[in-house]
Backbone as a printed PyTorch tensor [residue, N CA C, xyz], in Angstrom:
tensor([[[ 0.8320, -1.1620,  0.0000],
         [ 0.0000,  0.0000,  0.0000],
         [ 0.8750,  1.2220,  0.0000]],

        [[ 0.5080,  2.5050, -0.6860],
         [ 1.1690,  3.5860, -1.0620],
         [-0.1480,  4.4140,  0.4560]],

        [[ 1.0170,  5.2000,  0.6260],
         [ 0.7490,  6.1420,  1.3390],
         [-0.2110,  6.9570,  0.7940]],

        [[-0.2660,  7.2920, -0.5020],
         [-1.7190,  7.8990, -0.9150],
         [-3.0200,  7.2450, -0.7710]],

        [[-3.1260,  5.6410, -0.5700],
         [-3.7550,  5.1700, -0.9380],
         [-4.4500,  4.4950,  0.7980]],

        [[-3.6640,  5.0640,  1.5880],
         [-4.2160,  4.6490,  3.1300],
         [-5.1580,  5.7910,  3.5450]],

        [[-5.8080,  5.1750,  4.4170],
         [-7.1120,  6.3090,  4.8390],
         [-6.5430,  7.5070,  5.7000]],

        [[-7.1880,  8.5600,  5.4190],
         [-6.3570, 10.1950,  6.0860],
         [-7.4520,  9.6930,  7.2170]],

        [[-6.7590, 10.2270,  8.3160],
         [-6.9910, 10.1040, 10.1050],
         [-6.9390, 11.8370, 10.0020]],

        [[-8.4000, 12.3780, 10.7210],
         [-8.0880, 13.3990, 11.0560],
         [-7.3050, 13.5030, 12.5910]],

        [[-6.7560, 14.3540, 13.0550],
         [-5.5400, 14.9910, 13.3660],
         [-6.4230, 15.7420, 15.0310]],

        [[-7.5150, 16.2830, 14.7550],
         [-8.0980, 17.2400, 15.8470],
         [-8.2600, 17.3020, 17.0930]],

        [[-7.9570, 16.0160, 17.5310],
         [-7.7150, 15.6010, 19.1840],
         [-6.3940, 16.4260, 19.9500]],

        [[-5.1420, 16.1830, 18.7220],
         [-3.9600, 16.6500, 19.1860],
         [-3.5850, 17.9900, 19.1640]],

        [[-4.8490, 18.8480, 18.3040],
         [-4.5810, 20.5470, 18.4460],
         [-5.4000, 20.6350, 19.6080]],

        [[-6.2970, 20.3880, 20.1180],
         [-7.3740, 21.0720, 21.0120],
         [-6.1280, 20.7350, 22.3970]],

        [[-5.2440, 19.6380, 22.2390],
         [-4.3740, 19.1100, 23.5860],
         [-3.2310, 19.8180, 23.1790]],

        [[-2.6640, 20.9400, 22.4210],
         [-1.5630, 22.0390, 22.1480],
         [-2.4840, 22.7320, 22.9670]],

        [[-3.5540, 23.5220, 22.1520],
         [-4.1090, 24.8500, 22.8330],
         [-3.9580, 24.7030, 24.1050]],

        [[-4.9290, 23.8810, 25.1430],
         [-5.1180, 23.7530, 26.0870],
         [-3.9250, 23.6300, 26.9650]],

        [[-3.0130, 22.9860, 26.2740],
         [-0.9560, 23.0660, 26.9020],
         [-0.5010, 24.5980, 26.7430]],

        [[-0.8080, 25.2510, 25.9960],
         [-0.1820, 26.5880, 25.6640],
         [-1.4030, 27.2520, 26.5420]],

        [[-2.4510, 27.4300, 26.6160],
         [-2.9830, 28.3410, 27.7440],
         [-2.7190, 28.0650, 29.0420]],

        [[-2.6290, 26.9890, 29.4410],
         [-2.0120, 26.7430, 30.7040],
         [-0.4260, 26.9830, 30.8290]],

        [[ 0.0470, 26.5780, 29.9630],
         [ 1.6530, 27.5160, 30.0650],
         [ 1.5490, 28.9820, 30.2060]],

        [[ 1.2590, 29.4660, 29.5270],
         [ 0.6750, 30.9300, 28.9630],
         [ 0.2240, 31.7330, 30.3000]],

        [[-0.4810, 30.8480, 31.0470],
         [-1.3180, 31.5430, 32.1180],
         [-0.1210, 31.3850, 33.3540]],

        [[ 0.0680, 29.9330, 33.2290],
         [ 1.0950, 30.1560, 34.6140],
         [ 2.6790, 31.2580, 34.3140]],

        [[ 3.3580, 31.2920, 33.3420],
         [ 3.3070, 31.9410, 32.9380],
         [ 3.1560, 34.0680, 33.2370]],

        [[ 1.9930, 34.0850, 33.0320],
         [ 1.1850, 35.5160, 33.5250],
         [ 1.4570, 35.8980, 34.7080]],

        [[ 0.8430, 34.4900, 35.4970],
         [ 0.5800, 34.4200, 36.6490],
         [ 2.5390, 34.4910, 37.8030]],

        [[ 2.8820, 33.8210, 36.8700],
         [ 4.5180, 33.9080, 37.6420],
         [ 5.1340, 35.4000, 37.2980]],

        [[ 4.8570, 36.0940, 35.9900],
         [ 5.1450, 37.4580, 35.7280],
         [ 4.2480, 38.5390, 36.6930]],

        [[ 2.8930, 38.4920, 36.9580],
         [ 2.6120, 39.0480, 37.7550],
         [ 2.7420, 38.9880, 39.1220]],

        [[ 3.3320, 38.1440, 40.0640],
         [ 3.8920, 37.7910, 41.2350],
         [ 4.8760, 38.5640, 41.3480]],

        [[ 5.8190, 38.4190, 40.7770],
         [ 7.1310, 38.9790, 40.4100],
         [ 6.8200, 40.7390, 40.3650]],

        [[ 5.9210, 41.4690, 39.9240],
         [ 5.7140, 42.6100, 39.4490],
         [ 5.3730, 43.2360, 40.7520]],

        [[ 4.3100, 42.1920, 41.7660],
         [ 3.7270, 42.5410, 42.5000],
         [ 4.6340, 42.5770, 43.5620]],

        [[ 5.3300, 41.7490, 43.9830],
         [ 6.2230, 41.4890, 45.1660],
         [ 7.4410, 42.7660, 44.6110]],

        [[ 7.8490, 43.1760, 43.4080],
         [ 8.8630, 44.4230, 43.4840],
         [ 8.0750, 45.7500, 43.7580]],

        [[ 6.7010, 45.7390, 43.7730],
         [ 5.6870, 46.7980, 44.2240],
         [ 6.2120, 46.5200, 45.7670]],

        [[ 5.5130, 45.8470, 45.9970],
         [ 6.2120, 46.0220, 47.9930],
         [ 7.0450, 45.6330, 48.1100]],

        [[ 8.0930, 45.2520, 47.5770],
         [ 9.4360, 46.0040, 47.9140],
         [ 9.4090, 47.2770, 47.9220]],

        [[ 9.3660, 47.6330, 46.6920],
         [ 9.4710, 49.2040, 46.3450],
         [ 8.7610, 50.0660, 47.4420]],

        [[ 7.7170, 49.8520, 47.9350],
         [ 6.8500, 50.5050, 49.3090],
         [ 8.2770, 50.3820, 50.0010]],

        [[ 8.2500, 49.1450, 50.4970],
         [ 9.1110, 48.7650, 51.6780],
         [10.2790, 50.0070, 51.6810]],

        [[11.0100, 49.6670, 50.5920],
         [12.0970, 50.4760, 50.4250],
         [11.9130, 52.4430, 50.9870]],

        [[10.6600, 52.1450, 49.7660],
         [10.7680, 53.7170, 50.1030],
         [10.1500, 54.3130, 51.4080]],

        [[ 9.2760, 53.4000, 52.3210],
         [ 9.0600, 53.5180, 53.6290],
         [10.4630, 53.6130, 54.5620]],

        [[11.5460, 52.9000, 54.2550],
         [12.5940, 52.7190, 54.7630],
         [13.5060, 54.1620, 54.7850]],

        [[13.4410, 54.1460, 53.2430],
         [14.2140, 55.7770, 53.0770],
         [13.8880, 57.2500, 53.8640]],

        [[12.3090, 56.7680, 54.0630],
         [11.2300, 57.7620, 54.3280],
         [12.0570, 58.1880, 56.2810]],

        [[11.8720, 56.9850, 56.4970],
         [11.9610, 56.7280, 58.0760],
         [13.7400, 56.9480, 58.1410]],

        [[14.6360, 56.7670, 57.4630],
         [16.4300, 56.6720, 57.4790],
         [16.4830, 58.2500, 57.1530]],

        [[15.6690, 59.0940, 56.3660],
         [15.5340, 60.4710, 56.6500],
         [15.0920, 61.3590, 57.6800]],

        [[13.9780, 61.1820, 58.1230],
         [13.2170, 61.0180, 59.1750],
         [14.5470, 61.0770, 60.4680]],

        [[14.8420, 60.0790, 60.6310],
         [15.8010, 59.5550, 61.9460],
         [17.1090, 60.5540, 61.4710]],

        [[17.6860, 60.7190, 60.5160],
         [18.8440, 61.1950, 60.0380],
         [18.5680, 63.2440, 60.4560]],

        [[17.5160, 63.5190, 60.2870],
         [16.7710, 64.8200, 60.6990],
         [16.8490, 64.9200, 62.1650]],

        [[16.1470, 63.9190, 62.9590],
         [16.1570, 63.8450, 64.2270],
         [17.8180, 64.3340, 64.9340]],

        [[18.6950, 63.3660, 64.0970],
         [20.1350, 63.0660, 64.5330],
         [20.7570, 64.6520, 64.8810]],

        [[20.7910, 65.3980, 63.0370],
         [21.0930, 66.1510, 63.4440],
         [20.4990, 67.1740, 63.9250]],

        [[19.0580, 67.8310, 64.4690],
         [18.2880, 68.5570, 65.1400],
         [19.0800, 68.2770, 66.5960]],

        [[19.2200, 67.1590, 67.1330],
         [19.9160, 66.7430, 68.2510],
         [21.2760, 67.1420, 68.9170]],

        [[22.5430, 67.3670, 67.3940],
         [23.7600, 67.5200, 67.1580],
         [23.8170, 69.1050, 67.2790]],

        [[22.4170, 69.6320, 66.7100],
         [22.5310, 71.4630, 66.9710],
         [22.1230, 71.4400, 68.2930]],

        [[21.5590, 70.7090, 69.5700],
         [21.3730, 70.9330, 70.1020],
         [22.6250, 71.0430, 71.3020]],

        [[23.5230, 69.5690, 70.7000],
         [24.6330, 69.5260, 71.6120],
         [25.8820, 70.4880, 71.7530]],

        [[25.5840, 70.9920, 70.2980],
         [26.5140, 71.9000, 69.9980],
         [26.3210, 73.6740, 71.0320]],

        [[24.8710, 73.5820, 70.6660],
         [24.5360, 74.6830, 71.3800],
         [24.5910, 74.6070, 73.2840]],

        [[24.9410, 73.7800, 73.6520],
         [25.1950, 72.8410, 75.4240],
         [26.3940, 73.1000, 75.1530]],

        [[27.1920, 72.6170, 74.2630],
         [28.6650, 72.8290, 74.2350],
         [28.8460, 74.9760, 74.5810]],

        [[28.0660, 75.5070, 73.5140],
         [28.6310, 77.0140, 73.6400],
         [27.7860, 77.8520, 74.9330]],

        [[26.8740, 76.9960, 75.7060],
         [26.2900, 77.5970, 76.4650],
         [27.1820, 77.1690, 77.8550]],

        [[27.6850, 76.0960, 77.7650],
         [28.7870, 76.0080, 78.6000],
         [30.2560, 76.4270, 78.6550]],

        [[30.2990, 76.8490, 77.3090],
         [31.9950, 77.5300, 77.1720],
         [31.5420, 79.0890, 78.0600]],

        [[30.2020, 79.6930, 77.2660],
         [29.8880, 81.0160, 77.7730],
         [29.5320, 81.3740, 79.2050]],

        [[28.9980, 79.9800, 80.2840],
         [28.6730, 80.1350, 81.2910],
         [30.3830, 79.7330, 82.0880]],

        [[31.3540, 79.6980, 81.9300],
         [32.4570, 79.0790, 82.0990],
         [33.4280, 80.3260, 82.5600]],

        [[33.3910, 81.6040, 81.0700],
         [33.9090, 82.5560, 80.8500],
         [33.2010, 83.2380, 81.4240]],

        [[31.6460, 83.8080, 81.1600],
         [31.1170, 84.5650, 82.0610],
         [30.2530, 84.8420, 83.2010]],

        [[30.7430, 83.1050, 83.9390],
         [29.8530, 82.9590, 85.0020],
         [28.0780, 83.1980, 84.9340]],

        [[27.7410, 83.1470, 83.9480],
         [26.3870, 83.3470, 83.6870],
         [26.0200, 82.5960, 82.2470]],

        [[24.7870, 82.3440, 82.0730],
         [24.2500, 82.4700, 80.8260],
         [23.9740, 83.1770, 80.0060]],

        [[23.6970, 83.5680, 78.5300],
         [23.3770, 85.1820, 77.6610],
         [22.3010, 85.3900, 78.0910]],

        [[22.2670, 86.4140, 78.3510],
         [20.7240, 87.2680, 78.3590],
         [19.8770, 87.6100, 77.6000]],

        [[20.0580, 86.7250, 75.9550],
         [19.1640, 86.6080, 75.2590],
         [19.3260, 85.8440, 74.1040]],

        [[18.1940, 85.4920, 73.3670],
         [18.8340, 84.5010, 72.1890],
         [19.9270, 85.1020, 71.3490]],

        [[19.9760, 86.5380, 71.1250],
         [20.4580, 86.6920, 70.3820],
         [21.9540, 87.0700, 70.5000]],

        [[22.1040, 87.1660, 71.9300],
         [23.5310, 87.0410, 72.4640],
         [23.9030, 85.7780, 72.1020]],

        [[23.5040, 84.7220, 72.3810],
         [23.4050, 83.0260, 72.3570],
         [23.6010, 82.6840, 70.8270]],

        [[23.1470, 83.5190, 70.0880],
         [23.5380, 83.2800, 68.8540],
         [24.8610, 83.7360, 67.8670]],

        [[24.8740, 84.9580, 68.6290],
         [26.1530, 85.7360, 68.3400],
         [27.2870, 85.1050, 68.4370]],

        [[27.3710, 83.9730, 69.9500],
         [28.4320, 83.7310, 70.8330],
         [28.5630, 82.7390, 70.0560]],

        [[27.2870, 81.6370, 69.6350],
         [27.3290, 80.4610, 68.9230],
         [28.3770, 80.4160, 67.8170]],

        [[28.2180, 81.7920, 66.9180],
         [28.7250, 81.9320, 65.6410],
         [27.8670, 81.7220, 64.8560]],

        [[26.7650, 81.0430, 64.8210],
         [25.6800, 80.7290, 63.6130],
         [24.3700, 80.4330, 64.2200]],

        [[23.4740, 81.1030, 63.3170],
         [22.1140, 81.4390, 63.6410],
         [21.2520, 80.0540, 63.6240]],

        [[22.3320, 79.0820, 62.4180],
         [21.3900, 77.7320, 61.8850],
         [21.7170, 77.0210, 62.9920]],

        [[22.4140, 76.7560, 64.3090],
         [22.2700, 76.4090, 65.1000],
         [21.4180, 76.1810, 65.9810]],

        [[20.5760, 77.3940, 65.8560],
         [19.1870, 77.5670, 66.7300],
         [18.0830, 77.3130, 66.1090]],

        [[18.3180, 76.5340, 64.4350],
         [16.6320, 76.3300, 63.8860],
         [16.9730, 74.7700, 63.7560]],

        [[15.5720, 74.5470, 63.6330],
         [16.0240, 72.8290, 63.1910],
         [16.1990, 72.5740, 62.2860]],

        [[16.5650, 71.9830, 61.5830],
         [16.9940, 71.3240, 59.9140],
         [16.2200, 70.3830, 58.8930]],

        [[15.1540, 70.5580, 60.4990],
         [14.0670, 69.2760, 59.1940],
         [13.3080, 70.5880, 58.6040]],

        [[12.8800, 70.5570, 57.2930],
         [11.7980, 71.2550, 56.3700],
         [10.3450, 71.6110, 57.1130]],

        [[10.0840, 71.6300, 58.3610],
         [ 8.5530, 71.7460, 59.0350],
         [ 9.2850, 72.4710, 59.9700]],

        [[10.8230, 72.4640, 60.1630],
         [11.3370, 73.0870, 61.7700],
         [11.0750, 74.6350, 61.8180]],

        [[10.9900, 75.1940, 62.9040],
         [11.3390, 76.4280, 63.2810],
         [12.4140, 76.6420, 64.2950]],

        [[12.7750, 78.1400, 64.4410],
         [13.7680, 78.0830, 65.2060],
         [13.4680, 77.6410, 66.5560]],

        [[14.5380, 77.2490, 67.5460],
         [14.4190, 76.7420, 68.9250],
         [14.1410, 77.9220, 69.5240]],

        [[13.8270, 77.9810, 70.8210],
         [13.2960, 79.2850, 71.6600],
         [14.1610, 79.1560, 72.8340]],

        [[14.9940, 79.8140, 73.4840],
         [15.9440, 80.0600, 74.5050],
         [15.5210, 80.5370, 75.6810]],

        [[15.6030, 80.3710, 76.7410],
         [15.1050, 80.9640, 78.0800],
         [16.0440, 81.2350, 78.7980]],

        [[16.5690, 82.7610, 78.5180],
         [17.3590, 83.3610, 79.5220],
         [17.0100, 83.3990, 81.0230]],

        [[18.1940, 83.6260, 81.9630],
         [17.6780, 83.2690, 83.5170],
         [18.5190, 82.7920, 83.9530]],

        [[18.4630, 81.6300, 83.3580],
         [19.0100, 80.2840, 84.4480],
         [20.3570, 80.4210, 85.3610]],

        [[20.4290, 80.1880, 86.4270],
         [21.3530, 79.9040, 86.9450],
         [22.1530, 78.5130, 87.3820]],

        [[22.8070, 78.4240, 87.8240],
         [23.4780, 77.3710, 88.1860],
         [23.0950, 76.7050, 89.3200]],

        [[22.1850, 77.2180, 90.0700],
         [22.1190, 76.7130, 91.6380],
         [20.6790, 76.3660, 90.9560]],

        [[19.9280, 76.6520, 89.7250],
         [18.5050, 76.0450, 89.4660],
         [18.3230, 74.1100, 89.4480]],

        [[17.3090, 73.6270, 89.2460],
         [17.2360, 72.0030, 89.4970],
         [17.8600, 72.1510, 88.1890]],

        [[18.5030, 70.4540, 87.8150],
         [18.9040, 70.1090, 86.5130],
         [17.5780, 70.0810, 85.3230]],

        [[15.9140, 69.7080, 86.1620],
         [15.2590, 69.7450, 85.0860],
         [14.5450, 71.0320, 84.3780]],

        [[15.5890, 72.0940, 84.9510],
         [15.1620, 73.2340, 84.1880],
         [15.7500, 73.4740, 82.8330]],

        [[14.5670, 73.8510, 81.5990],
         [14.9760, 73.7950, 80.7370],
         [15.3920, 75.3170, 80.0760]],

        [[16.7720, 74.8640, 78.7950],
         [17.5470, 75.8830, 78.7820],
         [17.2210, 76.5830, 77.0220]],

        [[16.7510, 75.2090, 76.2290],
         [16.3670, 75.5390, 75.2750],
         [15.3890, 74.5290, 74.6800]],

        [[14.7140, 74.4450, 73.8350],
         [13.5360, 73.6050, 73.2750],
         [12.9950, 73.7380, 71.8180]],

        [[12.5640, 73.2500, 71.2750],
         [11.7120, 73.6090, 70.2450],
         [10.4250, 73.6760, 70.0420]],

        [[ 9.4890, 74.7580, 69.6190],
         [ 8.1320, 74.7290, 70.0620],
         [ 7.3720, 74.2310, 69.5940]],

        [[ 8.0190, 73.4140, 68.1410],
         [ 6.8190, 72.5960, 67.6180],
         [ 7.1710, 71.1200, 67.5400]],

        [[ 6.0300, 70.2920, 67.6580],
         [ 6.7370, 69.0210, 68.0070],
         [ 6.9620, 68.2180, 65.9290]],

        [[ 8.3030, 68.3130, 65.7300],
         [ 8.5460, 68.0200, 64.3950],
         [ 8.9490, 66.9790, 64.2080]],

        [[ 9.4660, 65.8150, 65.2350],
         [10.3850, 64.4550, 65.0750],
         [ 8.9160, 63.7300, 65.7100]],

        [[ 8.3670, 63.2610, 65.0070],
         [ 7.7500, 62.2650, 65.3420],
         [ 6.4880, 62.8340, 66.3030]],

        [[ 6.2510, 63.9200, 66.3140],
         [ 5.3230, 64.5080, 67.5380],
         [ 5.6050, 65.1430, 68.4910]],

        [[ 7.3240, 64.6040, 68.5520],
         [ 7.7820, 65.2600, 69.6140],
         [ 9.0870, 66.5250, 69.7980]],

        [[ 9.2080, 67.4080, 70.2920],
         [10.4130, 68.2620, 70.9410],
         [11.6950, 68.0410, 71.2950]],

        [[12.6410, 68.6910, 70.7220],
         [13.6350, 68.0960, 71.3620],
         [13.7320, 69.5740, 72.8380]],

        [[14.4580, 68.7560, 73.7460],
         [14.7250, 70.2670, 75.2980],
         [15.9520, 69.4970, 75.3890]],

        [[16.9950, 71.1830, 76.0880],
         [18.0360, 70.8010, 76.1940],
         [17.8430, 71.3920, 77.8460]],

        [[17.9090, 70.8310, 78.5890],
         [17.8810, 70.4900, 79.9010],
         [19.4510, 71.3960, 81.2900]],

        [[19.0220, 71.7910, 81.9820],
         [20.2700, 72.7120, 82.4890],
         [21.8010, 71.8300, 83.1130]],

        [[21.1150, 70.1630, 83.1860],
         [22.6190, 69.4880, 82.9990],
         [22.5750, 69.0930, 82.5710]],

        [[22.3900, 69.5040, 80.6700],
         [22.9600, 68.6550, 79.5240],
         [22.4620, 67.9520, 79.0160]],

        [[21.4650, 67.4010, 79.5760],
         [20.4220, 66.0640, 78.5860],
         [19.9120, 66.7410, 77.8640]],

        [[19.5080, 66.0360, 76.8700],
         [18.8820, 66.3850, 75.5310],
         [17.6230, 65.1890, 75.4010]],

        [[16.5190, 65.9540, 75.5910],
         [15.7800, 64.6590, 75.4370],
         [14.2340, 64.9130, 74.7950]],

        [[13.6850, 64.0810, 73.4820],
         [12.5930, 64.7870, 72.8680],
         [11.2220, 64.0130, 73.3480]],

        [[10.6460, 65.2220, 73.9250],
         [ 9.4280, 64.7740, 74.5060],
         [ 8.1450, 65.6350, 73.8890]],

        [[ 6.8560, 64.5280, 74.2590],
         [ 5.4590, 65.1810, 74.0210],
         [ 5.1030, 66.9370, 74.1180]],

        [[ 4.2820, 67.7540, 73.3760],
         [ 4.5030, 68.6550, 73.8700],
         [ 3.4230, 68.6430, 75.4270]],

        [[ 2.8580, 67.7440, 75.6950],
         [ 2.5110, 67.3250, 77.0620],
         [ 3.0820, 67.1190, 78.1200]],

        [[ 4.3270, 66.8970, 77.8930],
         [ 5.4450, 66.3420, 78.5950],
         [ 6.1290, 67.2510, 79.0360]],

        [[ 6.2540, 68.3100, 78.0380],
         [ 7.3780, 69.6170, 77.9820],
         [ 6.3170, 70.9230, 78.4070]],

        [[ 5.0040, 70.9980, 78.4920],
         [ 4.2980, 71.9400, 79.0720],
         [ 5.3260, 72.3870, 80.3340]],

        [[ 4.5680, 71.4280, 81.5430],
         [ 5.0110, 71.3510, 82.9700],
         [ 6.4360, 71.6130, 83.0240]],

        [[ 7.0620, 71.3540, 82.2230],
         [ 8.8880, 71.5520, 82.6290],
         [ 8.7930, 72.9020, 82.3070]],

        [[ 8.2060, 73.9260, 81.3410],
         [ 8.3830, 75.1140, 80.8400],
         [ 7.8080, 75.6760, 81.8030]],

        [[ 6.3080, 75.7090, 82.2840],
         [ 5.8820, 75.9220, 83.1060],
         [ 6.7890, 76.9430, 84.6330]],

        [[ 7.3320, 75.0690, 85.0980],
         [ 8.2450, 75.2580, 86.0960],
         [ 9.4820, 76.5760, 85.7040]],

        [[ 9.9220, 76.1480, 84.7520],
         [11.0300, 76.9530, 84.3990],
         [11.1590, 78.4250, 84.2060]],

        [[ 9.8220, 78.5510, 83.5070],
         [ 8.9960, 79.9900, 83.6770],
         [ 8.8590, 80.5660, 85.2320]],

        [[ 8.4150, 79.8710, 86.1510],
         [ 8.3030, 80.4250, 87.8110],
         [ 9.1210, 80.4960, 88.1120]],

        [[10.2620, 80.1570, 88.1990],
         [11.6160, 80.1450, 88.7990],
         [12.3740, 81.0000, 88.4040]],

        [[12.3160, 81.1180, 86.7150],
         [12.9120, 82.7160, 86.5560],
         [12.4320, 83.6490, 86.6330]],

        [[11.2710, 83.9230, 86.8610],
         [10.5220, 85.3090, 87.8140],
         [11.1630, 85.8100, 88.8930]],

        [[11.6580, 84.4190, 89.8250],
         [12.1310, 85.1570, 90.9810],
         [12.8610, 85.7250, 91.6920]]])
């Protein structure tokens, strides 16, 4: 028998079992490309939540660093002239730079100074602060022995408060 002469077999079982192999490839496939797309989406959050917060903290750092700096010249000046300045703007003069006294994050304003203090006052009298709470909600205060510590402005009422009566008197 010649090959022309044998009966033609249609064929149609074995395309409908391609298609059905290629949409299921096809789909898993999709399905593995869109996983992939989705999981570099949150990364990408992740990341940029990360950056968000490593700025954030990096702001804090140095808002903190002007603060120490300014403890550093309020103690060179109380050293030399047995006193503290009698005003910010002595305090700023003495500092050498004005950006010392603002904060550095983009929402900051300048810190506010409370002339007065003496040496025989409690340590939790405060010497300088910031009036708006910009790190997280909260203030940084620089404290009359040296701590630096950022609190609620709930927290920092009562210390100002105090600090306010005491230099009245």
């Amino acid at each position: 028998m010649t090959r022309s002469s044998m009966p033609s077999r249609s064929r149609r079982g074995g395309t409908i079992i391609n298609i059905l192999t290629g949409v299921i490839f096809f789909g898993l496939l999709a399905a593995g490309a869109l996983w992939v797309i989705k999981t570099m989406g949150d990364t990408g959050r992740q990341y940029t939540t990360a950056m968000v917060n490593t700025q954030n903290k990096a702001t804090t750092l140095n808002c903190q660093m002007n603060f120490r700096s300014v403890a550093q010249c309020l103690q060179t000046y109380a050293i030399g002239e047995e006193s503290f300045p009698d005003s910010q703007e002595e305090l700023a003069s003495f500092c050498g730079s004005a950006r010392l006294l603002r904060c550095p994050d983009p929402c900051g304003v300048d810190y506010v100074y409370i002339p007065g203090a003496r040496a025989d006052m409690p340590p939790t009298t405060v010497l300088l602060y910031e009036p708006k709470p910009v790190h997280e909600g909260r203030c940084n205060v620089l404290f009359l022995d040296g701590r630096i510590e950022a609190l609620t402005p709930d927290a920092l009422q009562p210390l100002l408060d105090a600090t306010l009566s005491r230099r009245r008197r």
